[in-house]
VOGU-3710 file (C-alpha; in Angstrom, 3 decimals, decimal comma):
1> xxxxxxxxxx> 30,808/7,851/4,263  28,228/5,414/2,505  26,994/4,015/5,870  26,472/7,385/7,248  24,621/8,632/4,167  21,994/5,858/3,100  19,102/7,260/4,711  15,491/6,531/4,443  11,822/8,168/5,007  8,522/6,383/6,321
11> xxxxxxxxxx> 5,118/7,238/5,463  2,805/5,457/7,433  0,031/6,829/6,307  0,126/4,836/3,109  2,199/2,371/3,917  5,429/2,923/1,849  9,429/3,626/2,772  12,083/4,747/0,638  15,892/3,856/1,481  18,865/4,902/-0,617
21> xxxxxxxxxx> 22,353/7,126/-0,417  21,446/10,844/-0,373  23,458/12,370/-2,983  23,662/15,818/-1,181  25,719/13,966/1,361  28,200/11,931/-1,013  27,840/13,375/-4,575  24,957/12,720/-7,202  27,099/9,836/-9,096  28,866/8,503/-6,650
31> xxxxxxxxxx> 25,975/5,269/-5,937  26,531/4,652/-9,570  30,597/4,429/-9,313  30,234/2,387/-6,083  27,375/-0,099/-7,512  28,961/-0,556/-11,254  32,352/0,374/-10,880  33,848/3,460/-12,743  35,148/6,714/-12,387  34,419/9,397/-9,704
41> xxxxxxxxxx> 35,944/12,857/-8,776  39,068/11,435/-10,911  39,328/8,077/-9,190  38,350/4,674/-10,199  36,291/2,379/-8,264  36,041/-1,561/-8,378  32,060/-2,218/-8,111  30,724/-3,006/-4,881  27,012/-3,294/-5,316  25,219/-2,825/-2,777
51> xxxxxxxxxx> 21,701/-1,905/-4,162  21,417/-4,614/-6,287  22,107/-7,449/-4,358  19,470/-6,002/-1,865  16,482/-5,626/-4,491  17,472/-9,691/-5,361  17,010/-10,478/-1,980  13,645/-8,250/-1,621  12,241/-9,353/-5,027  10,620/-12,535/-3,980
61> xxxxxxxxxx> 8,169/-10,720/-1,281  6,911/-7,684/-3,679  4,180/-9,987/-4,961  2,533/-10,119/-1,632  3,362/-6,756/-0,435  1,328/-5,212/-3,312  -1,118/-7,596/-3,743  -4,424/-5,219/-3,346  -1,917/-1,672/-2,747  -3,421/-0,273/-5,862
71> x> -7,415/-0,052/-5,841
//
């Protein structure tokens, strides 16, 4: 159900995307239980991050994708 519900939204216009798991589709705390590990509708989960190794991997190019965004 995670695959199916990270979705994301482009706006071209000023040059910007957002990605992430909609929480109407899998529960508002559900990214947490999956990223951190923990408890969820009476289950526990082992973390599997997902978000986190995926801003590691992105951090090195936000330098140069913002240099001269904000005027």
């Amino acid at each position: 159900r995670l695959r199916n519900a990270i979705l994301y939204a482009v706006e071209r216009d000023v040059g910007r995307a957002t990605i992430g798991p909609d929480a109407s589709i899998l529960g508002k705390d559900v990214g947490g239980a999956l990223e951190h590990g923990g408890e969820f509708r009476g289950e526990f989960y082992h973390a599997r991050p997902y978000m986190g190794p995926a801003l590691k991997k992105a951090r090195p190019k936000f330098p140069k994708i913002w240099t001269d965004s904000v005027t």
